[in-house]
C-alpha positions, -999 to 999 in steps of 0.1 A, spaced: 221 -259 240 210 -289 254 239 -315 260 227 -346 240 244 -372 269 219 -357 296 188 -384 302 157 -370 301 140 -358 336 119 -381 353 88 -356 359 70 -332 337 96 -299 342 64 -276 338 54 -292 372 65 -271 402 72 -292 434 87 -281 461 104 -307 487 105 -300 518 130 -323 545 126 -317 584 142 -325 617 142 -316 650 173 -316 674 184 -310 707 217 -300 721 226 -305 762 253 -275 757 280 -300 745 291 -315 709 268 -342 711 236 -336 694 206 -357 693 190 -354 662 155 -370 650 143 -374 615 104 -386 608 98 -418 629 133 -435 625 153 -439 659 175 -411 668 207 -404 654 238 -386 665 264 -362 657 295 -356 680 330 -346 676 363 -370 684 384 -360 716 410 -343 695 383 -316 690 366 -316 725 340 -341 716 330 -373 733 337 -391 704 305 -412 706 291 -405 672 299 -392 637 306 -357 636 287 -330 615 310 -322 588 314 -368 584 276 -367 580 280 -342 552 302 -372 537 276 -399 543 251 -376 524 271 -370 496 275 -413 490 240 -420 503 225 -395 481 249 -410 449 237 -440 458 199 -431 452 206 -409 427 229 -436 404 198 -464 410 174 -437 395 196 -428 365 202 -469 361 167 -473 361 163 -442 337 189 -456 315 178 -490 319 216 -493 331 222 -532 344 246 -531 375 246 -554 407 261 -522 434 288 -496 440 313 -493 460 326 -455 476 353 -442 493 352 -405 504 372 -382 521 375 -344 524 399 -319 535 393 -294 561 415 -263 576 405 -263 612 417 -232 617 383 -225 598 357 -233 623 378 -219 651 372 -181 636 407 -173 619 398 -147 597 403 -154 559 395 -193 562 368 -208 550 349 -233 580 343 -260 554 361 -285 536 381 -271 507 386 -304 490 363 -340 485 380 -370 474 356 -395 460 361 -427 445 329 -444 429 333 -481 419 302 -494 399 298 -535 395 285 -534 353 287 -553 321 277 -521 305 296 -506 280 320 -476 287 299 -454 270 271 -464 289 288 -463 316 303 -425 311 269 -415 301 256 -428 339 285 -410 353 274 -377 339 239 -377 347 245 -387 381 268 -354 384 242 -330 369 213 -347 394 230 -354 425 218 -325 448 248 -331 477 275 -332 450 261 -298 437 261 -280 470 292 -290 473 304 -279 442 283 -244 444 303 -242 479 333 -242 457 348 -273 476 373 -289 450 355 -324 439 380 -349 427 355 -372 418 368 -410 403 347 -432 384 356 -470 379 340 -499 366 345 -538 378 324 -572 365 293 -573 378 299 -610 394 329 -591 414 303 -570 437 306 -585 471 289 -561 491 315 -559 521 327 -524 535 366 -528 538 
C-alpha cells in the first residue's frame, strides 16, 4: 500500500539511472588523508591527538556527520520545492556515538557509531501538517540517513519548527 503522506517522485520511476560519485585520495602512511573530489580544492580527513592523529582536519567517521546534514539539507530544499513548502533555512545539530573499542578490533563490536543524535530546526510559517508531511518525505529520500539506518545505527532524529523571520543564519 502506498502511504498517501509520501510526495510524489521527481523523475519518471520507469527510468533507470544509475549515479555514479568519484574520488581519488592519497594517504602518506599516517591519519591524514588528502582527498580530491571533481575540480574543487582538496579536502582532508585526519584524526585528533587523542587517537594518534594530527588533528589538522575532520576525521572520517565527522565527515560521515557532515554528509548526513549536507545531504538533509539538499534533500529538505527538493521536497520544499516538491511540496511547494515556504521556509527561509534550517538549522542542525548532530552527534553520534561510537565504541572505540570498535575500530581497534575487539571482537563482538561493531567499528561504527551505534547511535546519531540529530536535531533539525526548520524556519516556516507552514502549517504542522505541512510541516510533518516535509519531515517524512525527507526521511524516506534522504540517502545518508538510510545508510545509516540500514547500518542499524540508532537515529534519534528531532524535528522542530521556529518563525520564518527567526532564521539568522549563524552556526552557534
Amino acid at each position: 500500500m502506498i502511504d498517501p503522506d509520501i510526495i510524489e517522485p521527481s523523475i519518471d520511476p520507469s527510468t533507470g539511472k544509475i549515479g555514479i560519485r568519484h574520488v581519488k585520495a592519497t594517504n602518506a602512511a599516517g591519519t591524514r588523508t588528502k582527498i580530491q573530489v571533481r575540480d574543487f580544492p582538496p579536502i582532508y580527513t585526519d584524526e585528533p591527538h587523542s587517537l594518534g592523529g594530527t588533528n589538522t582536519a575532520p576525521s572520517p567517521l565527522e565527515t560521515v556527520l557532515v554528509a548526513l546534514v549536507g545531504c538533509d539539507g539538499v534533500i529538505i530544499n527538493g521536497v520544499a520545492a516538491a511540496m511547494q513548502f515556504s521556509y527561509t533555512g534550517v538549522d542542525f545539530a548532530c552527534e553520534s556515538q561510537i565504541d572505540v573499542r570498535g575500530p581497534k578490533g575487539v571482537p563482538g563490536i561493531r567499528p561504527y557509531f551505534e547511535t546519531t543524535k540529530l536535531e533539525i530546526t526548520i524556519y516556516t510559517d507552514e502549517t504542522e501538517a505541512r510541516f510533518q508531511k516535509l519531515c517524512k518525505n525527507v526521511e524516506f529520500r534522504c540517502p545518508v540517513m538510510n545508510l545509516l539506518n540500514a547500518a542499524q545505527v540508532l537515529m534519534d532524529v528531532t524535528w522542530t519548527t521556529r518563525p520564518a523571520d527567526e532564521y539568522t543564519g549563524n552556526v552557534a
